[in-house]
C-alpha positions as CSV (number, residue, x, y, z in Angstrom):
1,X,86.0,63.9,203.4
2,X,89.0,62.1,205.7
3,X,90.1,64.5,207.8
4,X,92.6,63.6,210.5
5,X,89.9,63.8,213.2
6,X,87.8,61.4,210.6
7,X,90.8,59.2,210.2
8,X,91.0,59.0,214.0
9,X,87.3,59.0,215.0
10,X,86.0,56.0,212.3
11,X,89.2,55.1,209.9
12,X,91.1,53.8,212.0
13,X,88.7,51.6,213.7
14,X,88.1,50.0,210.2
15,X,91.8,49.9,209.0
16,X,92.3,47.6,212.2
17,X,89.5,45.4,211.4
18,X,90.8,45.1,207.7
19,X,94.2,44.2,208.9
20,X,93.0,41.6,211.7
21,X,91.2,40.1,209.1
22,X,94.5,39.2,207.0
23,X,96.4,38.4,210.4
24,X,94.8,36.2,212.6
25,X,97.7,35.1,214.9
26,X,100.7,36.2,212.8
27,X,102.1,36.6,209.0
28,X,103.9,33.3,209.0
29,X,105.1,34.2,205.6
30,X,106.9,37.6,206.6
31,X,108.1,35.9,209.9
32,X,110.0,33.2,208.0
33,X,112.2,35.0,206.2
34,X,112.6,37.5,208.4
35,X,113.2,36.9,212.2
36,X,113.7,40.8,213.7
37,X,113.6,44.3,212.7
38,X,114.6,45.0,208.4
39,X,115.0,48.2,207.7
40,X,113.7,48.7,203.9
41,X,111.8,50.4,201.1
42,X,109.7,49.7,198.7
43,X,107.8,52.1,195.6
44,X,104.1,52.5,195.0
45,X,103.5,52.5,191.1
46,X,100.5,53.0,189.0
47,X,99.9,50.6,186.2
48,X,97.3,52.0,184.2
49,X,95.8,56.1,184.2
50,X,93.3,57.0,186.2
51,X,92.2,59.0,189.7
52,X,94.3,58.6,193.0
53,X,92.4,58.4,195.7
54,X,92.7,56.7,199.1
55,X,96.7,57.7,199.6
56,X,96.2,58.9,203.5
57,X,94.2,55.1,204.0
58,X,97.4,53.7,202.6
59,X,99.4,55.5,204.6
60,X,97.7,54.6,207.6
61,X,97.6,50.6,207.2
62,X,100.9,50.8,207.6
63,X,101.2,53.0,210.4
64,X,98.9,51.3,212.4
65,X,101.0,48.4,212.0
66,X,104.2,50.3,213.2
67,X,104.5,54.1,213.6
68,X,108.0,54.1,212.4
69,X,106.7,53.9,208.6
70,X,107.5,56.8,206.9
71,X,106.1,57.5,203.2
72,X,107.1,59.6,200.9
73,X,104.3,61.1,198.7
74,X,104.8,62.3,194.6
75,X,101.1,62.8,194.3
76,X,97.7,63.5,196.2
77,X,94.3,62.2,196.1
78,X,92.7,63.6,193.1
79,X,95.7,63.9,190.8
80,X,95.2,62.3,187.4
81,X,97.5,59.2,187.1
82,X,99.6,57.7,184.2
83,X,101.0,53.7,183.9
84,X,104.2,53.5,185.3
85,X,104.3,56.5,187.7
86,X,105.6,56.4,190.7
87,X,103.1,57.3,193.2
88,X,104.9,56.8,196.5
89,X,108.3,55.9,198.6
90,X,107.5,53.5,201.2
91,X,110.0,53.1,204.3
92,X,110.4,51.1,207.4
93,X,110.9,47.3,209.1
94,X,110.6,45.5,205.8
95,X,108.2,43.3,208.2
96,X,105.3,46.0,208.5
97,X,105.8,47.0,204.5
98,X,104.9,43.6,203.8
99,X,102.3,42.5,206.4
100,X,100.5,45.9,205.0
101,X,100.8,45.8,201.8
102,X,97.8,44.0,201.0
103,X,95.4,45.6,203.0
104,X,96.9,49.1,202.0
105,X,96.2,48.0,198.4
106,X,93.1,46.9,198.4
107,X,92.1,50.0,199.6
108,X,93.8,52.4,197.5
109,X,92.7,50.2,194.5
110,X,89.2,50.2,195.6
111,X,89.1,54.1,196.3
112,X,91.3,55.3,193.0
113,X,88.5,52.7,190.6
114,X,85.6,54.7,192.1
115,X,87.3,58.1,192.0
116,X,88.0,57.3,188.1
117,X,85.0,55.9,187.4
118,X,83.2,58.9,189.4
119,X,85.6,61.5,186.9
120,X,84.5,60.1,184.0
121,X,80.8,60.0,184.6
122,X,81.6,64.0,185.4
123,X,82.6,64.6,182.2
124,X,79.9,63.0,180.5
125,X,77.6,65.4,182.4
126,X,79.8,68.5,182.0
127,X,77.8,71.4,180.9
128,X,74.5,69.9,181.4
129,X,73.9,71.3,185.4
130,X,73.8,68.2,186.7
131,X,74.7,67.1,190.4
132,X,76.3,63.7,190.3
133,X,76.2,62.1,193.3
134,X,76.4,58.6,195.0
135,X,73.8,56.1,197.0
136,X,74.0,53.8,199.8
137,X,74.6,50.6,197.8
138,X,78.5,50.8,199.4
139,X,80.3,47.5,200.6
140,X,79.4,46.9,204.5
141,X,82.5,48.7,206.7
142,X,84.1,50.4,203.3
143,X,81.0,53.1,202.9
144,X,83.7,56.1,204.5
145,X,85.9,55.1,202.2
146,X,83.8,54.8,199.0
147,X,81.8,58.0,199.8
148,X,85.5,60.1,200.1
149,X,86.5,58.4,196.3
150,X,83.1,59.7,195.0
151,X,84.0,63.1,196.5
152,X,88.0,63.3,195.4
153,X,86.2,62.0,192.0
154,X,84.3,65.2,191.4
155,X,80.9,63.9,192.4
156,X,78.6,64.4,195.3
157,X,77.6,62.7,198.4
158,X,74.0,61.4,198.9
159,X,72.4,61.3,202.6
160,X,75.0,58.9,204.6
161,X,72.9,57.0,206.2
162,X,69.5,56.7,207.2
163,X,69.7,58.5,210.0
164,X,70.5,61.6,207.4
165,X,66.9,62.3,206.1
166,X,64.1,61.2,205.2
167,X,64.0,59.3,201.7
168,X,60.4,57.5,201.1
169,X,60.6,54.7,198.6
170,X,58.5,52.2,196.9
171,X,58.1,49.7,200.1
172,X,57.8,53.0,202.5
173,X,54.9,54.2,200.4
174,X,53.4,51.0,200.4
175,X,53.7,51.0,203.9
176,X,52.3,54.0,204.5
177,X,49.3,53.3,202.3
178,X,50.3,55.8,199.2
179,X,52.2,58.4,198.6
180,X,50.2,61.5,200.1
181,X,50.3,59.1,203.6
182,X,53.8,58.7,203.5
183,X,54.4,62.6,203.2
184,X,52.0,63.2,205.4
185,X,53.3,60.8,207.9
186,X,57.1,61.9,207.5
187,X,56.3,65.6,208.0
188,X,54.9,64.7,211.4
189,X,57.8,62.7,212.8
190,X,60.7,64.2,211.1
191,X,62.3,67.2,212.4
192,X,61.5,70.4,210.4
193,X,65.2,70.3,209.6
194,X,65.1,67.3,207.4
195,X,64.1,67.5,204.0
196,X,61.8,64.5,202.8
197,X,62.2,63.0,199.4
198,X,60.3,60.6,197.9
199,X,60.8,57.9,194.9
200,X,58.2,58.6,192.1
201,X,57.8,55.5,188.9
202,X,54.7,57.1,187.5
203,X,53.5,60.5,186.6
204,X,50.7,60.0,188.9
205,X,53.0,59.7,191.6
206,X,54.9,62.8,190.9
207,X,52.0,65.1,191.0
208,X,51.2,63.2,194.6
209,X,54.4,63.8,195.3
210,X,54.2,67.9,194.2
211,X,50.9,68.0,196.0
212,X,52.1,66.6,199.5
213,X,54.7,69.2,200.2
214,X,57.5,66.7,198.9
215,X,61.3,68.7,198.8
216,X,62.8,66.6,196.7
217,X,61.8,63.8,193.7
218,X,62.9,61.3,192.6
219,X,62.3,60.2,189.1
220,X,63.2,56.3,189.4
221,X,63.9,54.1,186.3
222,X,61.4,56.2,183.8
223,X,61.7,56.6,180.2
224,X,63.4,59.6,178.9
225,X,59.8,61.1,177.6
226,X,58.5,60.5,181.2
227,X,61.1,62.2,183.0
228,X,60.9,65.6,180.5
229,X,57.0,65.5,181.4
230,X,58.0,65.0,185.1
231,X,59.9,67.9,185.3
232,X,57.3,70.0,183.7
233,X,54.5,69.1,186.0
234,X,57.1,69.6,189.2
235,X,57.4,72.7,187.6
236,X,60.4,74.4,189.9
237,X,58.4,73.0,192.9
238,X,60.5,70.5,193.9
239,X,64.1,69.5,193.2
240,X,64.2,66.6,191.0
241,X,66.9,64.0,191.2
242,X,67.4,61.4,188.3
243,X,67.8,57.7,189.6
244,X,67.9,54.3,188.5
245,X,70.3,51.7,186.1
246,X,72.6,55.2,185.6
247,X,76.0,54.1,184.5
248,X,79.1,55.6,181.9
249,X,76.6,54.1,179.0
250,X,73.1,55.6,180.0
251,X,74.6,58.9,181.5
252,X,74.5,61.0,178.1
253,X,70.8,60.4,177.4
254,X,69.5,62.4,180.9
255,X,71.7,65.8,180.2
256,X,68.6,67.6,178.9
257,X,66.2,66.5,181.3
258,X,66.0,69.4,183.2
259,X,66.3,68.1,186.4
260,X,68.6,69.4,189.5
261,X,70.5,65.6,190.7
262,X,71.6,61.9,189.2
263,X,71.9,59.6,191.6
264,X,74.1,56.7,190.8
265,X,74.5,53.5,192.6
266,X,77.2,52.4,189.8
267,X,80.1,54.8,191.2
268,X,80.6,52.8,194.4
269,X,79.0,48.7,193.3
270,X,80.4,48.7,189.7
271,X,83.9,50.9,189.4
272,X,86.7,48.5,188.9
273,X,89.7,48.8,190.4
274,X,92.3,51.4,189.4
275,X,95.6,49.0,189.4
276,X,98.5,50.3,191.4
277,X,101.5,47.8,193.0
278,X,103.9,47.9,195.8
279,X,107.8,47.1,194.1
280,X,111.2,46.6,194.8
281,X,111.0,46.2,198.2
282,X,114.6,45.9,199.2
283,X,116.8,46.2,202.5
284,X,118.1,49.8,203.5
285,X,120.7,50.9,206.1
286,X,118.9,51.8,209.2
């Protein structure tokens, strides 16, 4: 999750980049039609329901752009969302609020989509025991960002990187020369802390899998029959995580499995945006 020490250790360093890329020597636009300090404010509104998430990353777009911003706040990341709600009070030089806004959009936009998207793939699994969690298929620089959504959404973070653990897929086994190699091969360079994982698409390759010491497999784009007889042979042995084309659509179908995880690559590379605004931006007294 963002906590202030995250903000200031990795989010702001990406907010920065974010807004240099939408102001390369200055926002001729803003500048034109206003020549010196404005005090104003503006309101944050949701058009359509949904999941808020990403409300300190809007905050801070602005702030970085001049600490005087002050925002007043009606919700919090994770509250559900209706169309026309006010979300938020924006104040300060009228110049920041608008050189901002964009950048403090897209990112609230972004994050709420894949915190709604996240919720409602919850749901769908509610009851079954199922672990929902995310992958690394995340936009470059936006991954701290799209990993928090999935969290505020009610799912579950996946390793963060691949410096995390060890995860053996289909090229790493091929590698390696086969599955029992690859095991074999990761148990003697990883530390004993790590748990290894490894991406099974046959049957054969889950008893490999089981029979090499794997902690946790992955059943990867198989049928609905093969993943019931893959959890049989595992057997308890293992933890099994469901992975592969999982979206809102497919999601019922893998409740009574039997397995422990679904990973799903769809929460962070296929969530549309939720749709929020920044209105009535207006001059203040200062």
């Amino acid at each position: 999750m963002i906590d202030e020490v995250t903000m200031k250790i990795r989010a702001d360093e990406l907010i920065r980049m974010a807004l240099a890329e939408d102001v390369t020597s200055e926002d001729v636009s803003t500048n034109s039609v206003l020549r010196g300090p404005a005090p104003g404010e503006a309101e944050l509104i949701c058009k359509q329901k949904g999941v808020i998430a990403g409300l300190p990353v809007f905050a801070r777009a602005f702030q970085l752009l001049d600490a005087g911003v002050q925002i007043e706040f009606s919700a919090k990341d994770g509250d559900r969302v209706g169309k026309g709600q006010k979300l938020a009070t924006v104040r300060g030089d009228m110049r920041a609020i608008l050189t901002g806004e964009r950048t403090a959009l897209n990112y609230l936009q972004r994050m709420s989509g894949i915190a709604t998207y996240t919720a409602q793939m919850v749901e769908l699994l509610e009851g079954s025991g199922l672990k929902l969690v995310d992958t690394r298929k995340t936009t470059p620089n936006m991954r701290i960002f799209e990993k928090y959504a999935v969290r505020v959404g009610g799912g579950g973070n996946h390793r963060w990187n691949l410096s995390d653990a060890v995860l053996l897929k289909d090229n790493h086994i091929g590698a390696a020369g086969g599955v029992k190699q690859a095991v074999a091969a990761a148990k003697a360079y990883a530390p004993f802390t790590m748990k290894i994982e490894v991406e099974t698409e046959t049957l054969a390759q889950v008893e490999e899998a089981v029979e090499a010491g794997a902690d946790i497999i992955m059943l990867d784009n198989m049928s609905t029959e093969q993943m019931q007889e893959a959890v049989r042979r595992i057997g308890g042995r293992a933890l099994v995580e469901i992975s592969g084309n999982v979206t809102k659509e497919s999601v019922p179908r893998l409740k009574e499995i039997g397995a422990n995880v679904v990973s799903s690559g769809a929460l962070t590379h296929s969530a549309p945006i939720l749709d929020v605004s920044l209105k009535n931006l207006h001059p203040v007294e200062g």
